[in-house]
N, CA and C of each residue as an Amber inpcrd file, in Angstrom:
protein
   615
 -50.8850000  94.1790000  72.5940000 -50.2210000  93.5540000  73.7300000
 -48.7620000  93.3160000  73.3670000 -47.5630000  93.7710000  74.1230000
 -46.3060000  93.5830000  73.9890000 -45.7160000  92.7360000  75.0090000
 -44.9790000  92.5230000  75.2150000 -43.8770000  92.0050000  76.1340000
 -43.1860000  91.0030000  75.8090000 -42.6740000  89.6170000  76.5340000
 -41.1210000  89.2970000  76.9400000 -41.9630000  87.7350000  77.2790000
 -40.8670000  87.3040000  77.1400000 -40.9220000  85.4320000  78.0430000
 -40.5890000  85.6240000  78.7790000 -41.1780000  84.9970000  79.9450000
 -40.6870000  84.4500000  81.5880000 -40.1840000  83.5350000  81.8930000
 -39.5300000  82.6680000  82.4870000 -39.4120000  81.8780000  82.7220000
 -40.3400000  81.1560000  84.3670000 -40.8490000  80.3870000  84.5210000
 -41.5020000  80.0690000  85.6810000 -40.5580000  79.0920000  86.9970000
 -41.0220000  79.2390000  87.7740000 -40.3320000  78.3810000  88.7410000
 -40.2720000  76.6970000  88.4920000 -40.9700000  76.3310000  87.4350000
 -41.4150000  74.9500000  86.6690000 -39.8330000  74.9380000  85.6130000
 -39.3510000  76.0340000  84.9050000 -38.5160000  76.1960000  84.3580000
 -39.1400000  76.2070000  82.6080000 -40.5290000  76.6200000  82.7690000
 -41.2430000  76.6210000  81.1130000 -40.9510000  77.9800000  81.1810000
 -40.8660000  78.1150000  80.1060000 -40.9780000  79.9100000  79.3240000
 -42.4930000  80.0880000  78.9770000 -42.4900000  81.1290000  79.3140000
 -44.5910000  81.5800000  79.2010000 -44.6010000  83.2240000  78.8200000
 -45.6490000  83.5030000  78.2680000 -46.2560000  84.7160000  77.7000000
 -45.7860000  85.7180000  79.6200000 -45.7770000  86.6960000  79.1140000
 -45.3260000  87.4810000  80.1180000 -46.7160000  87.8310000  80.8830000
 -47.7480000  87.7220000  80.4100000 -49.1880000  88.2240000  81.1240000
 -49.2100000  88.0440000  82.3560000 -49.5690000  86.4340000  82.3290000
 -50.0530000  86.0170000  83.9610000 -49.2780000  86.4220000  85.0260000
 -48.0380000  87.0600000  84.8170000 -47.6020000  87.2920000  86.0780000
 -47.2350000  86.1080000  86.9320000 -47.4050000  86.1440000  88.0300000
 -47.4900000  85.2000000  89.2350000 -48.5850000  84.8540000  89.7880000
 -49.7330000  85.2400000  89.2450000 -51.1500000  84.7280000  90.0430000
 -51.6000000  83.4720000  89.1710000 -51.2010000  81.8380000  89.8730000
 -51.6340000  80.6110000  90.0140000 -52.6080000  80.3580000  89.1740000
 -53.9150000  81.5520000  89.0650000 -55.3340000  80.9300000  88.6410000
 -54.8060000  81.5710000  87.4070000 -54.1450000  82.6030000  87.0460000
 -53.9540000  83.0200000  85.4690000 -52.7520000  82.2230000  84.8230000
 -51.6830000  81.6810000  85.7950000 -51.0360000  80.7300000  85.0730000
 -51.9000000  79.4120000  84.2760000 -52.9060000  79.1230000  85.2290000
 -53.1310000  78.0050000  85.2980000 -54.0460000  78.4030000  83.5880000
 -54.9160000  79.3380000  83.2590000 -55.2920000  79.8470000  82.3450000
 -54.8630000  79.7890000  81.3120000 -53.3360000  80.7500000  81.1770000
 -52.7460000  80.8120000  80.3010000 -52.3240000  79.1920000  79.6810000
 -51.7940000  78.1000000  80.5940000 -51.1450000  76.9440000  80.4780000
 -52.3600000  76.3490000  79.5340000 -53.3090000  76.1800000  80.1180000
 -54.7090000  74.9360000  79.8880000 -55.5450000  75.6590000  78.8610000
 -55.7560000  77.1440000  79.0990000 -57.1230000  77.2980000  78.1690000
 -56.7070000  78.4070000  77.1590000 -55.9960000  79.3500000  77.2390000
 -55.6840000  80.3280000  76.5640000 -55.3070000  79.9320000  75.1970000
 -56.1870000  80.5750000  74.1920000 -55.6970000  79.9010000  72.9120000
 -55.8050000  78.1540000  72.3710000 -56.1550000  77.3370000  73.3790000
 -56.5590000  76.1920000  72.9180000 -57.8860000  76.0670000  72.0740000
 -57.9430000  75.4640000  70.8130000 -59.4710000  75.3850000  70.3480000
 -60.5580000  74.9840000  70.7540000 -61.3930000  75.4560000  70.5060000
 -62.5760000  74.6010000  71.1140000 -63.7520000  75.2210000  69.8400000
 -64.2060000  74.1960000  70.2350000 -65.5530000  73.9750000  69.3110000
 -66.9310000  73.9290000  69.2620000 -67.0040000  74.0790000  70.6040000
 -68.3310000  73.7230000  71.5060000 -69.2640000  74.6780000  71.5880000
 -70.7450000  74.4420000  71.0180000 -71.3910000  75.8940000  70.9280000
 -71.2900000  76.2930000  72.5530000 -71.6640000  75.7360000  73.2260000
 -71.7770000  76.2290000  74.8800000 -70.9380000  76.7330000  75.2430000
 -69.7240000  76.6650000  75.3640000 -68.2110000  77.2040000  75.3550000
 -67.6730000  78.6850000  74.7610000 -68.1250000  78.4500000  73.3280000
 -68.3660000  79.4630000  72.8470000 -68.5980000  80.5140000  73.0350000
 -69.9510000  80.2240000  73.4120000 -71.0600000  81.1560000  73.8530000
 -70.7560000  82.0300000  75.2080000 -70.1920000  81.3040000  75.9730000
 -69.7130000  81.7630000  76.8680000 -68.6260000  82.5570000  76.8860000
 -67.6390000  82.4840000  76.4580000 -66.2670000  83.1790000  75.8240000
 -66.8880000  84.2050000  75.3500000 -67.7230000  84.8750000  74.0540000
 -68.5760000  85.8640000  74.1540000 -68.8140000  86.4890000  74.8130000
 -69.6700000  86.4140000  75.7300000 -70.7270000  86.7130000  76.6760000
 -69.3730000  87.0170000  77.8320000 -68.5500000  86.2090000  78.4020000
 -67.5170000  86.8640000  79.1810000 -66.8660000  88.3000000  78.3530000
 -66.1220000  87.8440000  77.4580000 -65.1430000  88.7910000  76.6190000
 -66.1180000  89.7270000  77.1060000 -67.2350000  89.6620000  76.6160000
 -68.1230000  91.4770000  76.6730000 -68.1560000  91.9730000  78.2090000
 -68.2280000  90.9920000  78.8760000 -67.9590000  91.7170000  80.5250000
 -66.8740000  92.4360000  80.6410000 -65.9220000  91.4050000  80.1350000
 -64.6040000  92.0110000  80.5120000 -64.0690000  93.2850000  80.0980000
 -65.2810000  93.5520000  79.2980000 -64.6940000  95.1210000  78.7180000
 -64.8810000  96.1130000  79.8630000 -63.3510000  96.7950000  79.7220000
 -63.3640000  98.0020000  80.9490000 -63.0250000  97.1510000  81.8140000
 -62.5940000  96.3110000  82.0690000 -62.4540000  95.3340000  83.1510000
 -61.1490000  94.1810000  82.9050000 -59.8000000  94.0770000  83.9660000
 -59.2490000  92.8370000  83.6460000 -59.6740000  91.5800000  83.4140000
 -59.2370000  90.5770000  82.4870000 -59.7370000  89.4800000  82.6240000
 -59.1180000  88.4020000  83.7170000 -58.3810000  88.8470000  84.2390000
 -58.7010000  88.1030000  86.1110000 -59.4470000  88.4520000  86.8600000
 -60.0690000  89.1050000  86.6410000 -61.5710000  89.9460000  87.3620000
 -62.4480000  88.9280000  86.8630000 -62.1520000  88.4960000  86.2070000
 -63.5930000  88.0500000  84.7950000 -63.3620000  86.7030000  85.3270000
 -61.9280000  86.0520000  84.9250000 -61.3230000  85.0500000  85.2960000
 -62.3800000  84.2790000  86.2820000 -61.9620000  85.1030000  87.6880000
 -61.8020000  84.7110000  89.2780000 -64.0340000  84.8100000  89.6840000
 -63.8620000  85.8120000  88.6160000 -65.7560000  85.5890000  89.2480000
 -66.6270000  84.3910000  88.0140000 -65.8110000  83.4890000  87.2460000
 -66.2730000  83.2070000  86.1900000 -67.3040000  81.2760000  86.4070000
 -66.8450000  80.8650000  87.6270000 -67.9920000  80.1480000  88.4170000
 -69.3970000  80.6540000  88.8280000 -68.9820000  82.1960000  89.3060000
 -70.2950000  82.6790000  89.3570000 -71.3190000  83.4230000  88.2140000
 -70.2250000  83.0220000  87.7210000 -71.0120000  83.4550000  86.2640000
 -71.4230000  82.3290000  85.4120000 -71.6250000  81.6460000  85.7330000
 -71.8050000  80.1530000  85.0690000 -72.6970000  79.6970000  85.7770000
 -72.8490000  80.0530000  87.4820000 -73.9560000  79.6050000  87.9920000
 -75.1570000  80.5300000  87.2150000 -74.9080000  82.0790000  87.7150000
 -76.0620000  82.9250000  87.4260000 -76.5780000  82.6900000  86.1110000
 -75.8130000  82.0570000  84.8410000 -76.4900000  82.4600000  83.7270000
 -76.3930000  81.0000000  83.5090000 -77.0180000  80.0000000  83.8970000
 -77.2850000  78.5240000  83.5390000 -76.2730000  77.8510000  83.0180000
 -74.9210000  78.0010000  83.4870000 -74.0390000  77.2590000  82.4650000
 -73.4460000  77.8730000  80.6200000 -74.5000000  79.0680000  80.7120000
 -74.2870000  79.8980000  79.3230000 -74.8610000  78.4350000  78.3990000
 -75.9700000  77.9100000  78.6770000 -76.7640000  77.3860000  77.4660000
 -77.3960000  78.6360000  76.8900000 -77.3810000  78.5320000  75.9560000
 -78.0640000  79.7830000  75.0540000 -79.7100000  79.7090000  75.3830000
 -80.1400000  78.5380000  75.0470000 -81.7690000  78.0710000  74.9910000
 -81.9810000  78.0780000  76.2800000 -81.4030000  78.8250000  77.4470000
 -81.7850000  78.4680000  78.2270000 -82.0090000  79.8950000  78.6400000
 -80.5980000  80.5030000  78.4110000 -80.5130000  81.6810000  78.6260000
 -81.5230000  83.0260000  77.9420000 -81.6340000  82.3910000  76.8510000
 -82.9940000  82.8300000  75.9050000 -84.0030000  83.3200000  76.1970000
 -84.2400000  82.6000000  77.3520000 -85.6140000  82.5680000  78.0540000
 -85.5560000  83.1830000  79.4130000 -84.3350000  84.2270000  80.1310000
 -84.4910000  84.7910000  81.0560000 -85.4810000  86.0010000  80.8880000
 -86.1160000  86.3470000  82.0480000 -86.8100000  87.3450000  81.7810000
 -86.4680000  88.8310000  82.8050000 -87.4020000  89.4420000  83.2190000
 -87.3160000  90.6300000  83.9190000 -86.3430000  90.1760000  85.1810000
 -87.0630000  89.1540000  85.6020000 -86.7800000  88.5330000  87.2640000
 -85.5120000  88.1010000  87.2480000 -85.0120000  87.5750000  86.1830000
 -83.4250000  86.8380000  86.0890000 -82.9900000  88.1690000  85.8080000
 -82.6380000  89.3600000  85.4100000 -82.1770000  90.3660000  85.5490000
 -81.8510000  90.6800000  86.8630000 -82.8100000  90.9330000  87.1740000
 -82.9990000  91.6360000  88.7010000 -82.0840000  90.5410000  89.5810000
 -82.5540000  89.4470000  89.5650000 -81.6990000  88.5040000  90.2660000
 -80.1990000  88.3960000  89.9840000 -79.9100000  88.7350000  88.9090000
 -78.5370000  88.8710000  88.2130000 -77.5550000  90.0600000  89.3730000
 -78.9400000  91.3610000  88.9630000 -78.0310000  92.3970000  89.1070000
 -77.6140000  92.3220000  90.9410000 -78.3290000  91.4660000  91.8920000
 -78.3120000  90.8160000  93.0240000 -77.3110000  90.3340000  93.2960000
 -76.7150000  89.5920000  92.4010000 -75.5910000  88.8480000  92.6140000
 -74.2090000  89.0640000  92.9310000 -73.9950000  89.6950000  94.0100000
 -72.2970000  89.7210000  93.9800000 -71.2920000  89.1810000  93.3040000
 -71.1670000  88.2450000  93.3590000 -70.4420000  87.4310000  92.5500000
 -69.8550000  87.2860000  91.3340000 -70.7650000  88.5480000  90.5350000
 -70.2800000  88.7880000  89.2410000 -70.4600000  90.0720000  88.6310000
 -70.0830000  90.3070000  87.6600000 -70.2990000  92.0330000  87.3690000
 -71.5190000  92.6760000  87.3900000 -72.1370000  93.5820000  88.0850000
 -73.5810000  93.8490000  87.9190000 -73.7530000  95.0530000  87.2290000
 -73.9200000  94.5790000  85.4190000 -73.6630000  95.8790000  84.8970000
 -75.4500000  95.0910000  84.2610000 -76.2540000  96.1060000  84.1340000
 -77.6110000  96.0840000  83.4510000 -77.2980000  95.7960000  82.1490000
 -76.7750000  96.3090000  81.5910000 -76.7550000  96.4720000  79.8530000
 -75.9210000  95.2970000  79.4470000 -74.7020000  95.1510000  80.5850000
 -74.1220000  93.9580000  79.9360000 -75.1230000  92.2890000  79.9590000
 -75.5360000  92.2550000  81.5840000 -76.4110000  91.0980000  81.8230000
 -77.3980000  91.1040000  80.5940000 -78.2420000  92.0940000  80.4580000
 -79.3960000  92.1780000  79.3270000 -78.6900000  92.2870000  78.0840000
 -77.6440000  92.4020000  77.6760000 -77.0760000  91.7090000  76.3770000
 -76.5590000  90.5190000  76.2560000 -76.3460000  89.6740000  77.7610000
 -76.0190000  88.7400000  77.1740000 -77.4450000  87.8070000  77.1610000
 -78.2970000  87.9560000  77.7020000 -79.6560000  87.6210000  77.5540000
 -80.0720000  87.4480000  75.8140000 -79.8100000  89.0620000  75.3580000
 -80.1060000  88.6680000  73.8590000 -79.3470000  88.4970000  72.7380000
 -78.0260000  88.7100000  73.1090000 -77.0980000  87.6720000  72.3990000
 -77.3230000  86.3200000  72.0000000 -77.8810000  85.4390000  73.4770000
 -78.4890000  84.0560000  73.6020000 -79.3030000  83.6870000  72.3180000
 -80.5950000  84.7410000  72.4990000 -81.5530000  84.5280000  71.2670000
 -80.9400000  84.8090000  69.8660000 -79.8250000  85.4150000  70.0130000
 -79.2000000  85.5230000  68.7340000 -78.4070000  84.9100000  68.1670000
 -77.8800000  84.0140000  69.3120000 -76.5830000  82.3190000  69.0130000
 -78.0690000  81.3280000  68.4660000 -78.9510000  81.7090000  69.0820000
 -79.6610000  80.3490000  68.4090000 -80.2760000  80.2760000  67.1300000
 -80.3710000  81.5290000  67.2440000 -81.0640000  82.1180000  65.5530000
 -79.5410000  81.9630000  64.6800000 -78.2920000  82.3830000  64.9270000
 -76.4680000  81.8840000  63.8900000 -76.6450000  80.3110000  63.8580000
 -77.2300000  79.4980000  64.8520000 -77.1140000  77.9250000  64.7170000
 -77.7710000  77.5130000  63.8980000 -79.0920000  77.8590000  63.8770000
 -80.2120000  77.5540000  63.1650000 -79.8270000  77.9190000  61.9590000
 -79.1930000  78.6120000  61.7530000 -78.7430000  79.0890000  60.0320000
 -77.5190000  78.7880000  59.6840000 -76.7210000  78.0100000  60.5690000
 -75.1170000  77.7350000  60.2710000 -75.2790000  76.3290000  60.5750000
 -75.7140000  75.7410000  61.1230000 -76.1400000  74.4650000  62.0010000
 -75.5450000  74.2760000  63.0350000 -74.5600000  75.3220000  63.7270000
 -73.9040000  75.1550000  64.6930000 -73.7060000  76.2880000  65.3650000
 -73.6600000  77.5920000  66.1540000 -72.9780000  78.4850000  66.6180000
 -70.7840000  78.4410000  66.2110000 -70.4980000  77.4740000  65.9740000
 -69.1740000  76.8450000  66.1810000 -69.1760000  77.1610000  64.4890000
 -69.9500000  76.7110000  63.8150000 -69.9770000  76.3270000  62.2530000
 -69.6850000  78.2860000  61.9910000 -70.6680000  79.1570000  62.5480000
 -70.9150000  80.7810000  62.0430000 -69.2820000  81.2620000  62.9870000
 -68.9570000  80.9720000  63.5050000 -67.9240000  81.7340000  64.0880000
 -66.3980000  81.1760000  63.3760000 -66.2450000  79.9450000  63.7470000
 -65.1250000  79.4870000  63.1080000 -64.4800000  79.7080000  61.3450000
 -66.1950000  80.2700000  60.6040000 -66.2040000  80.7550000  60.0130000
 -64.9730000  82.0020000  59.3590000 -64.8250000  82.9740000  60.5720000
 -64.1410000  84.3660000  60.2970000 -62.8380000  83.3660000  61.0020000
 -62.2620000  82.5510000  60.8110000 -60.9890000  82.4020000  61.3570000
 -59.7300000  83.2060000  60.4940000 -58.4490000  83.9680000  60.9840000
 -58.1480000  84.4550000  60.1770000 -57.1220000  83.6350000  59.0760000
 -57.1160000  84.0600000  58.5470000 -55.6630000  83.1850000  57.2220000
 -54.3150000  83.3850000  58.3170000 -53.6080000  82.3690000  58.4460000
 -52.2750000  82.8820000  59.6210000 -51.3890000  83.5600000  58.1720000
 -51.3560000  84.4500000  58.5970000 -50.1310000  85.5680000  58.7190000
 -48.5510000  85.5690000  59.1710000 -47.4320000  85.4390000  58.5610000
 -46.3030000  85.3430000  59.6200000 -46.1840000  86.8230000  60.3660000
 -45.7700000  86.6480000  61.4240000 -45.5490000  87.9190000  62.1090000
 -44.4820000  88.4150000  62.9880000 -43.4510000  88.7730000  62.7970000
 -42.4800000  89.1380000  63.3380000 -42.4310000  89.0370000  64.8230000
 -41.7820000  87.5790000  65.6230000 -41.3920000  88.0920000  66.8740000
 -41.4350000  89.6640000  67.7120000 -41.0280000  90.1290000  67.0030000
 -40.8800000  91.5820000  67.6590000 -41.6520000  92.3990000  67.1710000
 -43.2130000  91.6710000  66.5830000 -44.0280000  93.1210000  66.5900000
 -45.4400000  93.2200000  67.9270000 -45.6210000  93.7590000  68.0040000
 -46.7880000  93.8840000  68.8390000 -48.0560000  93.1640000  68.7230000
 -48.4790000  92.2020000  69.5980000 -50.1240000  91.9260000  69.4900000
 -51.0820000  92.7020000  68.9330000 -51.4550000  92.7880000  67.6840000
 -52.7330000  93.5540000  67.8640000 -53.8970000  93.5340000  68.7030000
 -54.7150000  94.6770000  68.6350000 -56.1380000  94.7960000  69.4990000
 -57.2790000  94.4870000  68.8470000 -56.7560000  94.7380000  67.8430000
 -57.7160000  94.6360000  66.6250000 -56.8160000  93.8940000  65.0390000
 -58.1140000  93.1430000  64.1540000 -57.5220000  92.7300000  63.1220000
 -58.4680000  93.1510000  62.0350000 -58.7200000  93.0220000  60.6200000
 -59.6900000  92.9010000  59.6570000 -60.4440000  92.3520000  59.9390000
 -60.0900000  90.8990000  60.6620000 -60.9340000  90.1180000  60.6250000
 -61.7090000  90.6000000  61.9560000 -61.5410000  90.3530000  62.7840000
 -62.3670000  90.8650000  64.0510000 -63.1360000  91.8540000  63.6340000
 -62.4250000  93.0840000  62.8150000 -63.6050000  93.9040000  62.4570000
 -64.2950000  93.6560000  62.0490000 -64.1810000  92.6450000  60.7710000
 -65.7170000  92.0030000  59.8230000 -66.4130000  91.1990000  60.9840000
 -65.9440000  90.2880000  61.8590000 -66.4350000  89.4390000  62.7740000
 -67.7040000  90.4810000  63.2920000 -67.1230000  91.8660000  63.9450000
 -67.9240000  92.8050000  65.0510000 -69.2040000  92.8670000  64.2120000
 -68.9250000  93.5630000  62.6990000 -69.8350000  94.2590000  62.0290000
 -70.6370000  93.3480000  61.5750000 -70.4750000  92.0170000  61.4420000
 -71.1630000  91.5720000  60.8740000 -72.5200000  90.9170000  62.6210000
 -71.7380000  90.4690000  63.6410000 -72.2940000  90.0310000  65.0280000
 -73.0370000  91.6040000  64.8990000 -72.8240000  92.3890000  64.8430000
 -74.1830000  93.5960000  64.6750000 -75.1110000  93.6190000  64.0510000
 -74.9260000  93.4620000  62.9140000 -75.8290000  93.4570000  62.2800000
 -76.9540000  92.7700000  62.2100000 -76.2400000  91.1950000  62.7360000
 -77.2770000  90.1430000  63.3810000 -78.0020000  90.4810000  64.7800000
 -77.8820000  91.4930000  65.5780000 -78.2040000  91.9940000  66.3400000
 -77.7430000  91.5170000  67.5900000 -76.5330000  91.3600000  67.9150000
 -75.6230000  91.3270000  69.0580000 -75.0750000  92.5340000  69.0970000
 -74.5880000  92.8840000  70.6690000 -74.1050000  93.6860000  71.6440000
 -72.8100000  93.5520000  72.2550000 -72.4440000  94.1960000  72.2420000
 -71.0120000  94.3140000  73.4650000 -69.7280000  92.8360000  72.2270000
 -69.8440000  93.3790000  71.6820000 -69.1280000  92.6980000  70.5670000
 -68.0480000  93.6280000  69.7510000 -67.6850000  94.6900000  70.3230000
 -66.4240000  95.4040000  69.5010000 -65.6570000  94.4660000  68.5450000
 -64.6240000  95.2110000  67.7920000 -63.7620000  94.4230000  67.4610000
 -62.4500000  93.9980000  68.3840000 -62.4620000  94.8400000  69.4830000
 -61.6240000  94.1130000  70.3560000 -62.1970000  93.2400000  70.9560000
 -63.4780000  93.1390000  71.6670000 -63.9890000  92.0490000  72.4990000
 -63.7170000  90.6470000  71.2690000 -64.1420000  91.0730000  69.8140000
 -64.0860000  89.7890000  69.0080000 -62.8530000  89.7460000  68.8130000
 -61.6780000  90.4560000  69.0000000 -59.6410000  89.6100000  68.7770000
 -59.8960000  89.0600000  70.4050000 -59.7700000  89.7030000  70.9920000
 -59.6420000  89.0370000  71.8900000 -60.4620000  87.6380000  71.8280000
 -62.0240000  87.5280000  71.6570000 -62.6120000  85.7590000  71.2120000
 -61.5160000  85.1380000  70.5720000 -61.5750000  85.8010000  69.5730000
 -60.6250000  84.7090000  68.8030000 -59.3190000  84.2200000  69.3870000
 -58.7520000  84.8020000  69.9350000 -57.5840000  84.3610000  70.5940000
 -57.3440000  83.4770000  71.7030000 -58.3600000  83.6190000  72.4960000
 -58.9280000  82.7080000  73.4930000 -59.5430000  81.3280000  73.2870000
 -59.9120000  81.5990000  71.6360000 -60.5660000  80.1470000  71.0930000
 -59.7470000  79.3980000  70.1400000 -58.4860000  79.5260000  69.9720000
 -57.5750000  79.2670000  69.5220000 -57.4810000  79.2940000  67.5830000
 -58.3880000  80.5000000  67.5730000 -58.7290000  81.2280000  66.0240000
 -57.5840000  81.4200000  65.5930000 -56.8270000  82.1910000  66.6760000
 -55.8400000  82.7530000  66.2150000 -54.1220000  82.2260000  67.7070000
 -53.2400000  82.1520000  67.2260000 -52.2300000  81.4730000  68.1780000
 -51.2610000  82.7320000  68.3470000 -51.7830000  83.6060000  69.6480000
 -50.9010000  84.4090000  70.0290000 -50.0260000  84.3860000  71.4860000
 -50.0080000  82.6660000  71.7530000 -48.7080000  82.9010000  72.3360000
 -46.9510000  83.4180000  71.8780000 -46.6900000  84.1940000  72.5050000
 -45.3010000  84.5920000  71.7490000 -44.4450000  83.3940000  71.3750000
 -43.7790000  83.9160000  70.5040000 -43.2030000  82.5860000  69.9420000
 -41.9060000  81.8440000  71.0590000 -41.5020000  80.7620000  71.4520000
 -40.8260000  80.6510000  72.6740000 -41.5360000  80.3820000  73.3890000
 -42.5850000  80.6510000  73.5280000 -43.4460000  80.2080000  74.8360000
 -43.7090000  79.0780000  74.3530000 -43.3930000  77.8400000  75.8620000
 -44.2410000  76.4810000  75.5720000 -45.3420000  75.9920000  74.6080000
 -46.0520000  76.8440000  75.4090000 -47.6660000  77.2730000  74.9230000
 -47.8610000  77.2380000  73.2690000 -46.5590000  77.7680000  72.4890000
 -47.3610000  78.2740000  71.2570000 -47.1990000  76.9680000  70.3980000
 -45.9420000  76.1100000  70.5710000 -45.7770000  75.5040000  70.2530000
 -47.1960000  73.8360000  70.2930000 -47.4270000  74.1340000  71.5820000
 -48.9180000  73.6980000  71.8930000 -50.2420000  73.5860000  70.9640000
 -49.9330000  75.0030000  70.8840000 -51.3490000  75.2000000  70.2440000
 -51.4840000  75.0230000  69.0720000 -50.2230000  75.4040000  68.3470000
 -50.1950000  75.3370000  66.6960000 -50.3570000  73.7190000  66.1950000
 -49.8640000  72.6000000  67.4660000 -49.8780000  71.4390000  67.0530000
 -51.8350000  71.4540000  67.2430000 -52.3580000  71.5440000  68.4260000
 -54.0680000  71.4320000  68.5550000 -54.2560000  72.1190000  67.3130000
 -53.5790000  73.3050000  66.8840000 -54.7780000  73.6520000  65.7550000
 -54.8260000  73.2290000  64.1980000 -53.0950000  72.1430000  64.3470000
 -53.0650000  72.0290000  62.9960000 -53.7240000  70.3430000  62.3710000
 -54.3320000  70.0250000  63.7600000 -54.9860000  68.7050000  64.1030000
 -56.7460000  68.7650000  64.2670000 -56.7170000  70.0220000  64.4330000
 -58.2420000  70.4680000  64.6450000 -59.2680000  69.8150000  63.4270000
 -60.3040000  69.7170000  63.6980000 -61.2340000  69.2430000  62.4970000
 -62.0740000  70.7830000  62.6190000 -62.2160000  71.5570000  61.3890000
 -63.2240000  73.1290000  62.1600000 -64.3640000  72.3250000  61.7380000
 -65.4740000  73.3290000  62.4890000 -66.9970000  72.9270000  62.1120000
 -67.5230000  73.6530000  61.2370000 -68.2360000  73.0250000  60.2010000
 -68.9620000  73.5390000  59.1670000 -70.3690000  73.5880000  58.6390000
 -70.8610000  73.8960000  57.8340000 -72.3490000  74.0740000  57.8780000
 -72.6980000  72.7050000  57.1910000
């Protein structure tokens, strides 16, 4: 990801992404890159990221109520337990992407956050885990799509038997969960986040 600061009609300087659409400002401002810790949260950020593949994430964004209805709030233990019929009912749903393979992975992803908790004591404890070492990085180089770490993140979420987990779907997690602080530098925002993350308590086993 490349680009430039904006300036907004507020008069903040912001990541060049959101453009002008309100619900992605509002994104970028509040959630983008802020930490969080929360297995449920988490879990969800996952389970989106993998939709969003092949797909903008204002697509993802804007249907992401209805995606919270259809899949219980993204409790894992809850989600665990969908069966044939919550598929089918899924793939029913307008409201949100009706891809088979993605819905039925995030189904067993679920069983697979609870089986990382049970052995990390947290979903939050196994992920926060791969956070990367910060790196300085030149204003003027490009976002990566991918990192080391995301790659170990992917290969290893495979091996445990999760889906739709590339190593881009996992930079992108991380960035969204404030793993990693890629607002450009200048932007409000980064300055933001680096203070949340240098205040953060991470979770551990």
């Amino acid at each position: 990801m490349t680009g430039s600061l904006v300036a907004g009609d507020d008069g903040m300087a912001r990541c060049w992404w959101p453009g002008e659409h309100a619900d992605y400002l509002a994104y970028h401002d509040d959630e983008w890159g802020r930490p969080i810790t929360d297995d449920t949260r988490l879990f969800e950020k996952v389970c989106l990221e993998g939709f969003q593949a092949g797909l903008s994430w204002l697509t993802i964004l804007r249907k992401r109520e209805a995606f919270r209805a259809g899949f219980a709030g993204f409790d894992p233990a809850t989600v665990a337990g969908f069966g044939s019929n919550d598929v089918e009912r899924l793939l029913g749903d307008a409201g949100i992407v009706r891809h088979r393979g993605k819905i039925q992975s995030t189904i067993n992803n679920a069983a697979r956050a609870l089986e990382v908790a049970d052995e990390f004591g947290s979903l939050a404890a196994y992920l926060w885990s791969w956070e990367p070492t910060v790196e300085p990085r030149n204003p003027d180089d490009p976002i990566p799509a991918t990192t080391p770490e995301s790659t170990a993140l992917s290969k290893d979420l495979k091996k445990r038997g999760w889906s739709f987990v590339g190593p881009t779907t996992a930079y992108a997690f991380m960035q969204a969960t404030g793993m990693v602080n890629d607002h450009l530098p200048g932007c409000t925002l980064h300055a933001v986040v680096e203070a949340e993350r240098a205040a953060l308590l991470r979770p551990t086993r």
